[in-house]
C-alpha positions in Angstrom: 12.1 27.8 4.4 11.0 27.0 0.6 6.9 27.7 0.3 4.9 25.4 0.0 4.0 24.7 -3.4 0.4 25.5 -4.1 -2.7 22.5 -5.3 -2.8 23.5 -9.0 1.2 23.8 -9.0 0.8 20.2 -7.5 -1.5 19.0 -9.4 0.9 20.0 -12.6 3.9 18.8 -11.2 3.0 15.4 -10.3 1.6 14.8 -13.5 4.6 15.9 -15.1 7.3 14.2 -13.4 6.2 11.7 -10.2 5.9 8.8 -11.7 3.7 6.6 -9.2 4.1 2.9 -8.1 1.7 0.1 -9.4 -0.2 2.9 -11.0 -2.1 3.5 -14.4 -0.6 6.8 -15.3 -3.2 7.6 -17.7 -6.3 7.4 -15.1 -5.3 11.1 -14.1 -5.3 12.6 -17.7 -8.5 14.1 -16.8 -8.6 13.5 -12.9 -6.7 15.0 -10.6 -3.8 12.9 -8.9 -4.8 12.2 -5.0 -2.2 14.6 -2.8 -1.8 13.5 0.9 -0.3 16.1 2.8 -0.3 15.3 6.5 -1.8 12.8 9.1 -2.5 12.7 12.7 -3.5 10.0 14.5 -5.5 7.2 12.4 -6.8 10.4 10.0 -4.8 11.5 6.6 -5.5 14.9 5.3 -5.2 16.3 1.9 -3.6 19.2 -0.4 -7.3 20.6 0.1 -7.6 20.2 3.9 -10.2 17.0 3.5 -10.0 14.0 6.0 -9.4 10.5 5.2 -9.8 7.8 7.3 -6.5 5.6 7.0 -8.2 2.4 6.5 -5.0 0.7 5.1 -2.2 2.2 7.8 -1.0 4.0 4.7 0.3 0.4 3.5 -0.1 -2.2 6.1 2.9 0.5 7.8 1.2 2.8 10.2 1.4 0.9 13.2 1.2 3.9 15.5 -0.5 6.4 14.1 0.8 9.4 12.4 2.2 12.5 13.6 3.9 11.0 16.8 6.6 13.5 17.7 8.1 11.0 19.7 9.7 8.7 16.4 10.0 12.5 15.0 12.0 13.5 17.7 13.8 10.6 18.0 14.6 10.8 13.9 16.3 13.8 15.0 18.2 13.5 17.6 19.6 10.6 15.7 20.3 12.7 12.9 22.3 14.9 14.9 24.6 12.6 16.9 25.2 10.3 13.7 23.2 10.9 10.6 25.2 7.6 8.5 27.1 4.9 9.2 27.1 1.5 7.6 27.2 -1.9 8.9 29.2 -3.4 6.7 32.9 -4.6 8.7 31.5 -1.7 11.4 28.6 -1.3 14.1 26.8 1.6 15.6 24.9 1.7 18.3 21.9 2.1 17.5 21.8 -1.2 15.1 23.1 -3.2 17.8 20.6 -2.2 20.5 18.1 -2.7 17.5 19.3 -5.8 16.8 19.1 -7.0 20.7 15.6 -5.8 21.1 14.2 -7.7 18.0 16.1 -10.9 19.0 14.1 -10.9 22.2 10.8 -10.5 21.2 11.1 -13.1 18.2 9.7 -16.6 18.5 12.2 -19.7 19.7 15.9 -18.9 19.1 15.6 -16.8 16.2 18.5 -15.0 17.4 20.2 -13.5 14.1 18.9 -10.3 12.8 20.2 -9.1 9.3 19.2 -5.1 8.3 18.1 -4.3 4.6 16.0 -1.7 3.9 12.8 -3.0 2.3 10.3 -5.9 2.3 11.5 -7.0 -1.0 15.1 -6.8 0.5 14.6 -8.7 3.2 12.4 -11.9 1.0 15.5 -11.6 -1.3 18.4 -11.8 1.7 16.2 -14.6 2.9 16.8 -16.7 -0.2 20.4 -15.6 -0.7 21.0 -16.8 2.9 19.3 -20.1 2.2 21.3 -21.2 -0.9 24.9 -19.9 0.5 24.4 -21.6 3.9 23.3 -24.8 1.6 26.6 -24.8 0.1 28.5 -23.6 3.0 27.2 -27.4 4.8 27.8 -29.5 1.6 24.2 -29.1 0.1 24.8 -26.9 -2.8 22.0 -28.8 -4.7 19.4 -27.1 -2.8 18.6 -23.4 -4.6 14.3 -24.0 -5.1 12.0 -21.9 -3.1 8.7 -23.0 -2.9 5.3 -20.2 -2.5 1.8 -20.0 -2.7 -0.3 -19.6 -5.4 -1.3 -15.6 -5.6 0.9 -14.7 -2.9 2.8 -11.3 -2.9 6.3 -11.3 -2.1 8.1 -8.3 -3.5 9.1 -6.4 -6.6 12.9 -7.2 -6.8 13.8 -9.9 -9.3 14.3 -12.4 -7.1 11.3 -11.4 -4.3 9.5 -11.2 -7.9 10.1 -14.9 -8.6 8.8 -15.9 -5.4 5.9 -13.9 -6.1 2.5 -16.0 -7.2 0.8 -13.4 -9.1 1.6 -14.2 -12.3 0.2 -10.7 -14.3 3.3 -8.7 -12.2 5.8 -11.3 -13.2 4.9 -11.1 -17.0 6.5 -8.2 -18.2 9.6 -9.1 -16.4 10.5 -12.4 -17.3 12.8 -14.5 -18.1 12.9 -14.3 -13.6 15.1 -16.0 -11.5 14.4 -20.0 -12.1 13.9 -22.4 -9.3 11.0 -21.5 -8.2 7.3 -23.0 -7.6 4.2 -22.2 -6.3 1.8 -24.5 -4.4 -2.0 -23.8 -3.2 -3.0 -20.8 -0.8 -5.0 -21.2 2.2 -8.6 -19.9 1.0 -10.9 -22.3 2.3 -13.9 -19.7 1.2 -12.8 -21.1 -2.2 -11.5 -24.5 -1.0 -11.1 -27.0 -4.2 -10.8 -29.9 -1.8 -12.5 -30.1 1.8 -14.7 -27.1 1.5 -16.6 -28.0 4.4 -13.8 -29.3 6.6 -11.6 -26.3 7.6 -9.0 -28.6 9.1 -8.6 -31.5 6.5 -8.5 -28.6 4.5 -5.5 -27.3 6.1 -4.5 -30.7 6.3 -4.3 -31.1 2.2 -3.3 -28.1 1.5 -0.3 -28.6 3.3 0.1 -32.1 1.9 0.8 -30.4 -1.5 3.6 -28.8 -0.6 5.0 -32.0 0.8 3.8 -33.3 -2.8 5.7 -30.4 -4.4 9.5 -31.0 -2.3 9.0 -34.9 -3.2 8.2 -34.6 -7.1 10.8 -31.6 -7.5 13.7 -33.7 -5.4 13.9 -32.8 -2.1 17.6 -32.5 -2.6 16.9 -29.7 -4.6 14.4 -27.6 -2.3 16.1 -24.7 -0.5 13.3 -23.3 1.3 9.1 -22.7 1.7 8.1 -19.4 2.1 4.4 -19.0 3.9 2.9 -15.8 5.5 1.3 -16.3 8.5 -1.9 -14.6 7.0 -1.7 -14.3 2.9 -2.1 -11.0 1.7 -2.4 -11.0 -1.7 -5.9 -12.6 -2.7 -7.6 -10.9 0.5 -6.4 -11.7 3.9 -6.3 -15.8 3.5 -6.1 -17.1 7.4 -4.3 -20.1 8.4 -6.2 -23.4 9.3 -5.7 -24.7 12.4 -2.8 -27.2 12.3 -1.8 -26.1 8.8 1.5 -24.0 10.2 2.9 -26.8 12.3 2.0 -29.4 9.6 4.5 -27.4 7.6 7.1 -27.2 9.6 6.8 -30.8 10.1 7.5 -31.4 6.4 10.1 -28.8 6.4 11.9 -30.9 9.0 11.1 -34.0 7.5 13.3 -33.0 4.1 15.9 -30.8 5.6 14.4 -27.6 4.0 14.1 -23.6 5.7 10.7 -22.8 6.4 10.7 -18.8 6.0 7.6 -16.8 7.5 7.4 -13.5 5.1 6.2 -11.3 8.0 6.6 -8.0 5.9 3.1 -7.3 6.8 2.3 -9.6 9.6 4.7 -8.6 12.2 4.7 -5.9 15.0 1.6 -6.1 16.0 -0.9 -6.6 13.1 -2.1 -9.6 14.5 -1.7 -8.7 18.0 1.9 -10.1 18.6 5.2 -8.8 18.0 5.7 -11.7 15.0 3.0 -13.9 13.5 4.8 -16.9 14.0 4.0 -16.3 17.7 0.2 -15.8 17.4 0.2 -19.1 15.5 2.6 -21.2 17.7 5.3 -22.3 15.1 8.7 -21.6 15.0 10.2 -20.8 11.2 14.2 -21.3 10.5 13.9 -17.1 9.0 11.1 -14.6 9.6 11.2 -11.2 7.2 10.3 -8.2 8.4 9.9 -4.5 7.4 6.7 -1.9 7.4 5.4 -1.9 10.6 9.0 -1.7 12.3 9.3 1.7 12.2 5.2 2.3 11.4 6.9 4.0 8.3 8.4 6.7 9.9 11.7 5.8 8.0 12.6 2.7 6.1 13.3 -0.5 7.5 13.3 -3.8 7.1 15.3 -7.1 7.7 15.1 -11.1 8.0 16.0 -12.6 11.9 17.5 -16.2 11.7 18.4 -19.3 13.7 21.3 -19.3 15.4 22.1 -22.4 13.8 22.2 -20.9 10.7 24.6 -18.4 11.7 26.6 -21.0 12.0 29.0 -21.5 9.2 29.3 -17.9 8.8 31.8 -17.9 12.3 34.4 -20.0 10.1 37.9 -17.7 9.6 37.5 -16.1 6.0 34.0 -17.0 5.5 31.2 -14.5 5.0 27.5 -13.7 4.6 27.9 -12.2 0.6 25.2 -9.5 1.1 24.7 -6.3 2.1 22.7 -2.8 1.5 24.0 0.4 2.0 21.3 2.0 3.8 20.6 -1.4 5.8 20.5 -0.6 9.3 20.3 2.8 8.7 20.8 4.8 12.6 18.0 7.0 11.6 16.1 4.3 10.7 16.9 2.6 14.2 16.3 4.9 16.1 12.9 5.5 14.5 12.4 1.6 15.2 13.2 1.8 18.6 11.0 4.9 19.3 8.1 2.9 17.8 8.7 -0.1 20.1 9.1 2.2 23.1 5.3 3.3 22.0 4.0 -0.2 21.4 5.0 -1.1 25.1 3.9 2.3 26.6 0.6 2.3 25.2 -0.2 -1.5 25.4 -0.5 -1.5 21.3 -0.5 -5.7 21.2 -2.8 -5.1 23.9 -5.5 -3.1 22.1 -5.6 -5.2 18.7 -6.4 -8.2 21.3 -8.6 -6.6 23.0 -10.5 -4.8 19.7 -9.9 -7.6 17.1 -12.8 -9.7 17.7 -14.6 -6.2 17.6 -13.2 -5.3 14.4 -14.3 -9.2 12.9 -17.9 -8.1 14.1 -18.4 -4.8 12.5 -17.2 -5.8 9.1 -19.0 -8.8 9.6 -22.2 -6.7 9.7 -21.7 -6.4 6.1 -22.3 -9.6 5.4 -25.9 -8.9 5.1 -25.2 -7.2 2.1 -25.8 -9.5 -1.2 -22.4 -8.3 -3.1 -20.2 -9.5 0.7 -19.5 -13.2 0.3 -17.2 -13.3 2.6 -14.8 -11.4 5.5 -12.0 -13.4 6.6 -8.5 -12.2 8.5 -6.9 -11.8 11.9 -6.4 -8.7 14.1 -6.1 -5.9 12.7 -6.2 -7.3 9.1 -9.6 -8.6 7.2 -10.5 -8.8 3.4 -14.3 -8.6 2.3 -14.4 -10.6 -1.1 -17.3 -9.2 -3.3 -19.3 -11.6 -5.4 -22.2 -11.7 -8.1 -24.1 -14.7 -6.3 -23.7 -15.4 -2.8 -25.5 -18.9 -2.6 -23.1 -20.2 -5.5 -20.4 -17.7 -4.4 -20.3 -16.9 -8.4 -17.1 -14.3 -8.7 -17.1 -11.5 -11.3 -15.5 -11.8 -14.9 -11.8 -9.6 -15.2 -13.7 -7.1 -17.1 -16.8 -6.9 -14.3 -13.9 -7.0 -11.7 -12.0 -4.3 -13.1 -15.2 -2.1 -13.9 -16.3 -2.5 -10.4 -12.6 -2.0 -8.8 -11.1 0.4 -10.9 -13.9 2.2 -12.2 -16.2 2.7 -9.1 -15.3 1.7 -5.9 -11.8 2.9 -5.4 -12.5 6.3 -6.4 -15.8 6.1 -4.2 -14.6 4.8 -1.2 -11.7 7.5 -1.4 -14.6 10.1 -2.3 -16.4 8.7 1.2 -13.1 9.6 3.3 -11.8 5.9 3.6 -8.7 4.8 2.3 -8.4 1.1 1.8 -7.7 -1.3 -1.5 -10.1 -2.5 -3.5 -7.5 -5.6 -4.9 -8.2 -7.9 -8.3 -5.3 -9.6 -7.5 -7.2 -13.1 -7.4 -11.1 -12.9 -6.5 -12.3 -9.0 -6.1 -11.7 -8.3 -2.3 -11.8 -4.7 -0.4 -8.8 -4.6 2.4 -8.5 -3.2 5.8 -5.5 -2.5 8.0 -5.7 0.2 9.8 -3.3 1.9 12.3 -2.9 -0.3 15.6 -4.2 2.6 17.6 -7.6 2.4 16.2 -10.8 1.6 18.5 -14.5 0.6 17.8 -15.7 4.1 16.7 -13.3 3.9 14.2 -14.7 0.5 12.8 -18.1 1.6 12.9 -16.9 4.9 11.0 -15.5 2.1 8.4 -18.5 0.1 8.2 -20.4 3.0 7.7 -18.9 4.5 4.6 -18.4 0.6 3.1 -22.2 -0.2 3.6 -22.9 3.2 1.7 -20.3 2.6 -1.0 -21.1 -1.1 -1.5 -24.4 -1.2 -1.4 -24.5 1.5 -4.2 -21.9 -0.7 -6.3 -24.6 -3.3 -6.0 -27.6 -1.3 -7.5 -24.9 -0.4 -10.1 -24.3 -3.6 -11.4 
């Protein structure tokens, strides 16, 4: 077995070569590049032996926990019997039992399930699916997706497109056209109805009705929604504002899609979001927590109905992945859901979500909180200057108090969560499943300490 390769050798190395997602390269000229190097349980450790708190479940992923020898030893028994096969003309079993299992926890009779291997994958396959099945029942005029305002919905060019954050897009256009982008769902900064949750939820749903009638509803392919926004900090649902979407997808013939990429297995306490909101979407996409990370995985499940044309002689789906329901990465998948029912995960977020809204809702007493907002086991604090006018920060502040303070601090502190700019200034929390109220009072700990010393810095 090779050695392990030493801090300053790692240091060196990933400066030289890794070249690291989303990130400003140059911020480690003179600092040194942060080296996880195992976890256990809801802890991360690094190069140097030092314990992190996993505040973010590595990325909205680690369901479980890390460490669990079961997934390991599941990986490898896997790995033995039948390291790769593809699904592509073939099956194996592991995708099919995969396949079954996920069919019967999803909401309604979203019945289908199609493998990819990423979140971004499985946003794309969604949209792919939409305008081939269009055409395939004599609507080949329908190609437009329709998204929220800030939302996050992948890094491949056509996830990208979908995307509402327009500084990601930039660099990468011209995108894929036929695409538009409608309000999000934060009523803390509600333009319309601010003290009216529901008619909020009411008009904000209204514009995307507004949207499919000024762009031709003949034209509309699909609305993509996530059952709680991400991107932005945690944006909740109103109450009615799901099912008032699905109405309007009804109404003009158009696929509702729930981007679940985050929300799903158990981040909100049920197996999909759709079900801890009560709606039933034509596609839900899925990937992260299915395997808490243990291996990549992801994939959309669909109507039956859609299925549909795709059982005509020489028709086909025109879509695939090579690594898309990997048996590895099944197996992995299925180890996790054997843990989620054997330790009563959905259970425990039910049970310790409300507890979790409490403690970070402590905070609030602090003058830079304006606001904590999410569901389960998923909440975004957004910071401001002013809480009685709820005045936000200028992009300069923003990125001053973000990049230049409190990520580094709150890491410093032994928490790892994001400090996001990606729409008002927010902190994010999403930590493993497993986690209980000492945890969340370890969290609110370090954040008091961190933010309150961001606030006498200002």
């Amino acid at each position: 077995m090779a050695a392990h390769l030493s801090p300053e050798h790692l240091q060196r190395a990933a400066k030289d070569h890794l070249w690291m997602h989303f990130t400003e390269m140059a911020a480690y000229n003179d600092a040194d590049v942060p080296v996880i190097s195992r976890g256990e349980g809801v802890y991360v450790y690094d190069d140097k032996g030092k314990r992190y708190l996993d505040g973010l479940a590595g990325l909205f992923v680690s369901q479980v926990g890390h460490g669990r020898a079961e997934i390991a030893d599941a990986i490898a028994e896997q790995a033995r019997e039948l390291a790769y096969f593809p699904i592509w003309t073939y099956a194996h079993p592991k995708a099919v039992e995969l396949a079954e299992r996920i069919a019967s926890l999803a909401p309604g009779d979203l019945n289908r399930v199609f493998f990819t291997t990423s979140g971004s994958e499985a946003v794309e396959s969604a949209w792919k699916l939409a305008r081939q099945y269009f055409k395939a029942i004599g609507e080949p005029t329908r190609h437009k997706v329709i998204s929220r305002r800030i939302a996050y919905h992948g890094t491949s060019m056509g996830a990208l497109s979908i995307t509402g954050l327009q500084g990601i897009k930039t660099p990468f256009e011209p995108l894929v056209p036929s695409t538009l982008q409608v309000p999000n769902t934060n009523f803390y900064r509600a333009p319309h109805h601010g003290d009216d949750v529901e008619a909020f939820g009411r008009w904000a749903a209204d514009q995307i009705e507004e949207a499919i009638v000024q762009n031709d509803p003949d034209t509309i392919a699909a609305v993509y929604v996530e059952p709680v926004q991400n991107s932005g900090g945690c944006f909740p649902p109103p109450p009615g504002y799901l099912q008032r979407v699905r109405e309007i997808c009804d109404r003009y013939g158009v696929l509702m899609v729930s981007d679940e990429v985050i929300c799903a297995f158990g981040r909100l306490g049920e197996y999909f979001g759709a079900t801890r909101y009560g709606y039933v979407p034509d596609i839900i996409t899925f990937a992260k927590g299915a395997t808490s990370g243990y291996v990549p995985l992801g994939g959309m499940i669909a109507r039956e109905r859609l299925m549909e044309p795709f059982k005509e002689k020489g028709t086909a789906f025109l879509h695939g992945v090579t690594f898309a329901g990997h048996p590895v990465a099944a197996a992995a998948a299925l180890a996790n859901l054997d843990l989620f029912e054997s330790e009563g995960i959905l259970d425990n977020v039910r049970e310790n979500g409300p507890v979790f809204r409490a403690t970070l809702e402590r905070l609030l007493d602090l003058p830079i909180v304006g606001d904590v907002r999410g569901d389960g086991f998923f909440y975004g604090i957004e910071l401001v200057k002013d809480k009685e006018t709820k005045e936000t920060f200028t992009d300069d502040e923003s990125h001053r108090l973000l990049k230049g303070f409190l990520s580094g601090a709150l890491f410093d502190a032994g928490l790892i969560c994001r400090a996001d700019d990606r729409g008002e200034p927010v902190i994010q929390l999403s930590p493993p499943l497993t986690c209980g109220p000492e945890h969340f009072d370890e969290i609110e700990t370090i954040l008091r300490k961190v933010l309150t010393e961001a606030w006498n810095r200002l």
